[in-house]
N, C-alpha and C positions, 0 to 999 in steps of 0.2 A: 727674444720672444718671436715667437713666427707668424709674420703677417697676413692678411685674412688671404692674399694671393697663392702663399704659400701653399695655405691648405685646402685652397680650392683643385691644385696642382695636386697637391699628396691624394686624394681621394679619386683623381682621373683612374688611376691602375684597379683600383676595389670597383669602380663602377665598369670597367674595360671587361675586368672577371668577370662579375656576373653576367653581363651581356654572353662572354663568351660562353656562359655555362648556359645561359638560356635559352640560346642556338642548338646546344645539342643534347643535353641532358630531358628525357621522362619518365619519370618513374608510376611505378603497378604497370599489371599486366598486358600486353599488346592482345587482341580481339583475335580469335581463331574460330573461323565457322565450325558448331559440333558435328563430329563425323555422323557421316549417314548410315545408316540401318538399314534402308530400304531393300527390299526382295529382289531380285532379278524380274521375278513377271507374278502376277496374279495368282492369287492359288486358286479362287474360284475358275471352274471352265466357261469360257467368254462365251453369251449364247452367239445363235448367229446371225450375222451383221457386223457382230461386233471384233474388232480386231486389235492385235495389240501395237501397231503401226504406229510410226509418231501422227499425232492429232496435229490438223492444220489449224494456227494462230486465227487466221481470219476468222476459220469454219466456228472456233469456238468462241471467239469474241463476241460473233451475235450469233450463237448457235440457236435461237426460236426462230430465225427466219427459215432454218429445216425443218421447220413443222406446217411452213407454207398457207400460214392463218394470218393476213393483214392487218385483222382487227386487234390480235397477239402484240404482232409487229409496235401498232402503234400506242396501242399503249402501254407498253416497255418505254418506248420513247416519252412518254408524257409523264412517265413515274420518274425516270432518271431527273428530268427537270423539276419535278412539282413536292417529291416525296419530302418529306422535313425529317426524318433520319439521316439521308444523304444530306441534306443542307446543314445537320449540326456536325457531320462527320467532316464534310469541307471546309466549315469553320475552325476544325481544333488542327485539321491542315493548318491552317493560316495562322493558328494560332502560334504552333509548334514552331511555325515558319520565322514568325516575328521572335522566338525566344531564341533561337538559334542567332540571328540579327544580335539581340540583348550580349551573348555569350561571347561571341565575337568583339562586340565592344569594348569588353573587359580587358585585350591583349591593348590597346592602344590607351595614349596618357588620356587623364581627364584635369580640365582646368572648370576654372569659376573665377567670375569675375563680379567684384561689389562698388558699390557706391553709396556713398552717403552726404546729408547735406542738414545741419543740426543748427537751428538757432537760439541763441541765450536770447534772455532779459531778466534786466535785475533792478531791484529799484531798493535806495539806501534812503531813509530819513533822517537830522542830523538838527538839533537847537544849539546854534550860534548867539547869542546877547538874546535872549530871549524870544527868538525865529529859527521858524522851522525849514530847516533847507533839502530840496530834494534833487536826488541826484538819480540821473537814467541811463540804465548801460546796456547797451544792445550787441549782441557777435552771432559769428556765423561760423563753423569749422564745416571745411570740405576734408571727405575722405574717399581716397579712390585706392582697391585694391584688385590683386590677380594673386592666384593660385591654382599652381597645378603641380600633379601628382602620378605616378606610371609604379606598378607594382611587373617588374621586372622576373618577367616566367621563367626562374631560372631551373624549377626542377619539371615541370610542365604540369602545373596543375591546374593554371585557364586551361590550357592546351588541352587537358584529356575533358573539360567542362566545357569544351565548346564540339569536342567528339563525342560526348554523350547528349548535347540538343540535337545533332545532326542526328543519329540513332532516333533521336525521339522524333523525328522529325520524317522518318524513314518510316518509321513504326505507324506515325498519324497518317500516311500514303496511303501505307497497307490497309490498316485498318478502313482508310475511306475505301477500300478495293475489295474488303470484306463486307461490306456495306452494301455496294451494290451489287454482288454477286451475288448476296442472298438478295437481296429485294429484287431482281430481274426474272430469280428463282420463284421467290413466292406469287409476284405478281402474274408468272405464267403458271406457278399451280392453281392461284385462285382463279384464272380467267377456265381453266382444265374443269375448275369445280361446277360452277358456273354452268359451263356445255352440259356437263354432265348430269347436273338437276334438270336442266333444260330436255336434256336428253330422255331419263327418267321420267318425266313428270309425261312428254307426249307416250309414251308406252304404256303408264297406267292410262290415262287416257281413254289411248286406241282400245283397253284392252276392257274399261271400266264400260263404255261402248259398246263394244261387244258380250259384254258380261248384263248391261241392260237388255239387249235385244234378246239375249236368252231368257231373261226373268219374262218382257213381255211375252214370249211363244208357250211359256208354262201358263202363263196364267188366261191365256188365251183357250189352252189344254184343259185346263181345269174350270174355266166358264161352261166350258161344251162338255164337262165331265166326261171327259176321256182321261182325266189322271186326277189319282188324288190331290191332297193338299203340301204333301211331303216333298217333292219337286219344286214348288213354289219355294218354299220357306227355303231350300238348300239353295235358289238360283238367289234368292232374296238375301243371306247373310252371307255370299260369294258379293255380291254387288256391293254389300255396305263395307266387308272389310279391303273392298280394292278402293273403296271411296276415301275412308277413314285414312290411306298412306297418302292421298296427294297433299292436305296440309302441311305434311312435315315436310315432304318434298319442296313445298311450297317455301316453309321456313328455309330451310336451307339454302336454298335461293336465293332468299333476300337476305339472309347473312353475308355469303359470299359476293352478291352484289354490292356492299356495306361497304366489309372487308376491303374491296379491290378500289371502289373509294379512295377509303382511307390512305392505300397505299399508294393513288398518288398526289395526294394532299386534297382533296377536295372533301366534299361534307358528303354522309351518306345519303343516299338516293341520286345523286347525280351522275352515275350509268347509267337507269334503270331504263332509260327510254332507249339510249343507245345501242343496246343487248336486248331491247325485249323481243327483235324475232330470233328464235331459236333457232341455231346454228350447231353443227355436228360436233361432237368430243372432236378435238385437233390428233393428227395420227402421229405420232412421232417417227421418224427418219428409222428404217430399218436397220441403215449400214451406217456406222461409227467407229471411228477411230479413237479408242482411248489411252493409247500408249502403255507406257510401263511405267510401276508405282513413282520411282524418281521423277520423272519428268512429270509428272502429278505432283507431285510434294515443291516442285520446284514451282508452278504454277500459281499454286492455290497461296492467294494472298495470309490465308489467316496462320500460316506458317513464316511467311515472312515477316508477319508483325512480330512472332512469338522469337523468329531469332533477333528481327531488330532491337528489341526489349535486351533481349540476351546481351547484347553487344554495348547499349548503352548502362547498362548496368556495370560490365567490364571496365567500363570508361570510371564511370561514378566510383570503381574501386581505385582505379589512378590518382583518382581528386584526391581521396581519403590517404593515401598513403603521401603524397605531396604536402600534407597538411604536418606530417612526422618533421618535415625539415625548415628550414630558415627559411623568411621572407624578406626580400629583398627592393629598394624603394628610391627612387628619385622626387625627389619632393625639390619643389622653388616656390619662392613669395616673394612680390612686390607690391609695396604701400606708397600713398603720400597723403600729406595732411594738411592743411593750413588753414589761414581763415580768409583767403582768396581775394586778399586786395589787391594783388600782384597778379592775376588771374589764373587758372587752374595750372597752365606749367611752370609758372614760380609755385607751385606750392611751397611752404616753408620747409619742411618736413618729410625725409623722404627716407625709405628704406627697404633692404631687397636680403633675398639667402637663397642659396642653392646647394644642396650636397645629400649625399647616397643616407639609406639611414639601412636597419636591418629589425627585425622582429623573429622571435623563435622562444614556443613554449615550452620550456624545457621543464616542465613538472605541473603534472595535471593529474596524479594519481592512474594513472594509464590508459583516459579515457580516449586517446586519439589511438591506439592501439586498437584499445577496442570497437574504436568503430570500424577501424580497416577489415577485425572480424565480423562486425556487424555486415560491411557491405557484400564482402567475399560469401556471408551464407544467402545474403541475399540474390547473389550471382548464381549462388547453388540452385536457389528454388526458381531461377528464372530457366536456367539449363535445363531443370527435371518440366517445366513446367512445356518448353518446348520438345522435351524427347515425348512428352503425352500428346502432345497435338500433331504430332506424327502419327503417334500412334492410334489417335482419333482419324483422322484423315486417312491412314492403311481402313481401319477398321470401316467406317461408312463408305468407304467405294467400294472393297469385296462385299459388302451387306447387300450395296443396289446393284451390281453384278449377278449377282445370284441370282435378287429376286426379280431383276430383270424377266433373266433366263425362266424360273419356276412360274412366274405368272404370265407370259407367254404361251405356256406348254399350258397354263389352266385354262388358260381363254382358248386355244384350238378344242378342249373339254367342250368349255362354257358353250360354243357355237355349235360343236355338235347334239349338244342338248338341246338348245334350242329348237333345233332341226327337227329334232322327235319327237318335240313337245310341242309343237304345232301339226306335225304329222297325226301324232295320237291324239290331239281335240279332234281332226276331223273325223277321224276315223270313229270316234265316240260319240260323236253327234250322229252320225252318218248310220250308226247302231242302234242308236237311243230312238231313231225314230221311225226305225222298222220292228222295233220292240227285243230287240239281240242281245241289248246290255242295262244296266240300271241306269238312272239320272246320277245317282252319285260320283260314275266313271265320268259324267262330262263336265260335271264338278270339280274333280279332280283336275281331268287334265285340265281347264281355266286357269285353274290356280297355278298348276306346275311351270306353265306358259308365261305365268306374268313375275313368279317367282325368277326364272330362266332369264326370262330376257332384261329383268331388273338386274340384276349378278352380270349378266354380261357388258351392260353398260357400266357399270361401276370396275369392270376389270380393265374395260377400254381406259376408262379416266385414270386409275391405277398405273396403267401400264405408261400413260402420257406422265402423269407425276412422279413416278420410278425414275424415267430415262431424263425429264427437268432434275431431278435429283440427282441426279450420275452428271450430268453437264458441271453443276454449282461443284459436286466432291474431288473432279477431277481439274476443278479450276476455271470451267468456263465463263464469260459474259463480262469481261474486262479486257482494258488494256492499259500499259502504262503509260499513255498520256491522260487518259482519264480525270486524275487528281489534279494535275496542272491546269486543265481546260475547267474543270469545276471551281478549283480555288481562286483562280487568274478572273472569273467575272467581279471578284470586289477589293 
C-alpha cells in the first residue's frame, strides 16, 4: 500500500505541469487595434487661418485661452473642479481602478483561517435507595484551522480577466477625458451665449432709444399739426415691437446664466452678479492648426474609449474560451482539536492535506460554446460600434469646417449690411424732414437696422461656438495626466 508520502511525491510532476502550462499557454484571441480608414486630409476647403499642419499639444490643451477672455479662462477652471459629471466620471476611474486591483488578486493563492471555542453542559438525574443523585458535566473543545487554495492559470483565463479590467479601466480614463472635453466645450459655448444676449439685449436697446426719440418728434409734428396721425401710430408699433424682443432676450439670458451655473456645480443665480456688466461676444483665434483626420481620430478621447471597449471585450472572449478546458487547483488544510487542558499546542487532535485537484465540465449540452459565440458577437458589435465613432468624429469636424468657413463669408455680408442700413436711416430721416420721402421709409430703415445688427451679433456668437465646436471634434481641452490628477485626490 502506498504511504501518504508516497503520494504526496507522485503528484509533485502533475502539479510541475501545470505550472508549466500556465507559464505559457492563453488561449482566444490576442487584441489587434482595427485598421484605420481615415482620409489622407479633409475634404471640406480649410477656410482661412485654418491649416492642415500638425495642432500644437499645449495650444489645444487649453485652447480658450486663444480667445484671450479671463473671465472664459476662469471659469473653465472652476467647472473642471466643481462640475459633478466630471466627479462621477473620476469616480468610475477609481472605481475601474479598484476592480482591476480585484482581477489581479485572483492569479495569487487565497487562504482563511478559523477558530473556534465551544462549551458543553450537561446535567444527568439518577434515584439511588430512594435519592435523587445529580451529576454535572461541563467541556470545552478548541478548534483551530487554515485553508488555502490557488486555482493554477494554466490556460490563461485570470490572465485574459485581468486584461479585460485593465481595458476597462483604460476605457473609464477616456471616458473621464470625454467628459471634460465636452464640459470645457459647453461651458465656453454657454459663457459665448451669455455675451451674446448681453450683446443683443444693448442693441435693441440703443435702438429702442432711438426708436423713442423718433415716436417723441412725430408726435411733437402732430401737436403743431404739421403731420397727421399716420406717422405717429407707424413710429408708435416700431417702438412697441423693438420693446416686445428685449424680454425674450432677457429670458435667454437668465437661462444661460442658469445653465453655466449649473455647469460648475453651483445653484442657479450664482453668476449673475459676476457677469452682470456686459462684456463683448469673445473673438475666436483666426489662425488654427487642425491637422489631418488621423491625428484627430487619435486625439479625441471618445474614440479611444470605443476601441478600449473593443479590446476588453477581446479579452472577455479569452475568459469564455478558457472556460472550454480543465481547471486546475492546489488546495491544503490544516486542523487541530482538543479540549485544551494541555493548552492550545497540545491540542489532542490534529490534521493536515495537501495535493493538486482538477475540475472540467465535460457536458453541458453546449452552453460554454455558446457563449464563446455569445462573446465573439459581442466583440462584433463593439468593433462595428467603434468603426461608427469614427465615422461620427470624420463626420462633425468636416460639418464645423465648412460652416466655419460659410459663416464667416455671411458675417463679412451681415456687416456690410449693416453699413447700409445705418447709412439709409439717415439718409431717410435726413428726407423725411425736408418732406422728399414718406415716414414709412424711416420706418423701414429702423427696423432693417435693428433686424441687421441683431443677425450680426448672433453670427459673432455662431462663429465663436462653431470654432469651440471644432476645438472639442478635433480633440482639444485635455491631457493625459488629467484622470490621474482627478482620480489621485481620493
Amino acid at each position: 500500500m502506498m504511504s501518504r508520502r508516497q503520494k504526496q511525491l507522485k503528484a509533485i510532476p502533475i502539479v510541475l505541469a501545470a505550472l508549466l502550462l500556465g507559464g505559457c499557454m492563453t488561449v482566444g484571441p490576442d487584441y489587434a487595434a482595427p485598421e484605420s480608414k481615415a482620409p489622407a486630409a479633409w475634404h471640406a476647403k480649410l477656410p482661412d487661418g485654418l491649416t492642415s499642419g500638425a495642432a500644437d499639444a499645449g495650444t489645444l490643451a487649453a485652447w480658450w485661452r486663444g480667445f484671450g477672455d479671463p473671465a472664459l479662462a476662469t471659469l473653465i477652471g472652476e467647472a473642471v473642479a466643481g462640475n459633478l459629471d466630471l466627479k462621477t466620471a473620476a469616480s468610475r476611474v477609481r472605481e475601474a481602478r479598484a476592480q482591476l486591483a480585484i482581477s489581479r488578486a485572483d492569479l495569487f493563492p487565497t487562504a482563511d483561517a478559523s477558530g473556534s471555542i465551544t462549551h458543553g453542559h450537561t446535567r444527568t438525574e439518577s434515584k439511588v435507595a430512594g435519592q435523587t443523585q445529580v451529576v454535572r458535566n461541563e467541556s470545552s473543545i478548541y478548534r483551530a484551522g487554515f485553508d488555502a487554495s490557488w486555482e493554477i492559470d494554466v490556460f490563461g483565463g485570470t490572465r485574459r480577466q485581468v486584461e479585460a479590467s485593465g481595458r476597462d479601466l483604460e476605457a473609464q480614463q477616456a471616458d473621464f477625458h470625454d467628459v471634460l472635453v465636452s464640459l470645457v466645450a459647453e461651458v465656453a459655448g454657454e459663457y459665448v451665449n451669455v455675451r451674446a444676449y448681453q450683446t443683443r439685449l444693448d442693441l435693441a436697446e440703443a435702438n429702442l432709444k432711438m426708436q423713442k426719440e423718433t415716436l417723441e418728434l412725430v408726435e411733437s409734428r402732430f401737436k403743431a399739426e404739421l403731420i397727421n396721425e399716420l406717422p405717429v401710430q407707424q413710429a408708435r408699433y416700431t417702438y412697441e415691437n423693438t420693446a416686445a424682443q428685449i424680454p425674450t432676450l432677457r429670458t435667454g439670458l437668465e437661462e444661460s446664466l442658469n445653465r453655466l451655473a449649473i455647469l460648475l456645480g453651483e445653484n442657479p443665480g450664482a453668476l449673475h452678479d459676476r457677469l452682470a456688466a456686459h462684456q463683448p461676444i469673445p473673438v475666436a483665434p483666426d489662425r488654427l492648426a487642425v491637422g489631418v483626420p488621423s491625428e484627430a481620430l487619435r486625439r479625441r478621447p471618445d474614440i479611444r474609449r470605443a476601441e478600449m471597449q473593443l479590446a476588453a471585450q477581446t479579452a472577455r472572449v479569452g475568459v469564455a474560451v478558457a472556460d472550454l478546458y480543465p481547471k486546475f487547483y492546489l488546495t491544503g488544510a490544516a486542523s487541530r482539536q482538543g479540549d485544551g487542558s494541555a493548552g492550545f499546542r497540545e491540542l489532542a487532535t490534529s490534521a493536515y492535506s495537501f495535493g493538486p485537484s482538477v475540475s472540467w465540465n465535460i457536458f453541458d449540452a453546449g452552453a460554454l460554446r455558446q457563449q464563446v459565440k455569445v462573446q465573439n458577437e459581442i466583440e462584433e458589435q463593439y468593433l462595428l460600434g467603434y468603426r461608427s465613432a469614427v465615422l461620427d468624429a470624420l463626420e462633425e469636424v468636416e460639418n464645423k469646417l465648412y460652416s466655419i468657413g460659410q459663416k464667416r463669408e455671411r458675417r463679412g455680408r451681415l456687416a456690410n449690411a449693416v453699413a447700409a442700413a445705418r447709412s439709409a436711416l439717415e439718409l431717410a430721416k435726413a428726407q423725411y424732414s425736408v418732406g422728399q420721402v414718406d415716414f414709412t421709409d424711416v420706418i423701414s430703415a429702423e427696423q432693417s437696422l435693428l433686424v441687421y445688427e441683431d443677425t450680426l451679433a448672433q453670427s459673432d456668437g455662431q462663429i465663436a461656438t462653431d470654432t469651440i465646436s471644432l476645438f472639442k471634434a478635433i480633440g482639444g481641452g485635455w491631457t493625459p495626466a488629467d484622470a490621474n490628477e482627478r482620480t489621485a485626490q481620493k
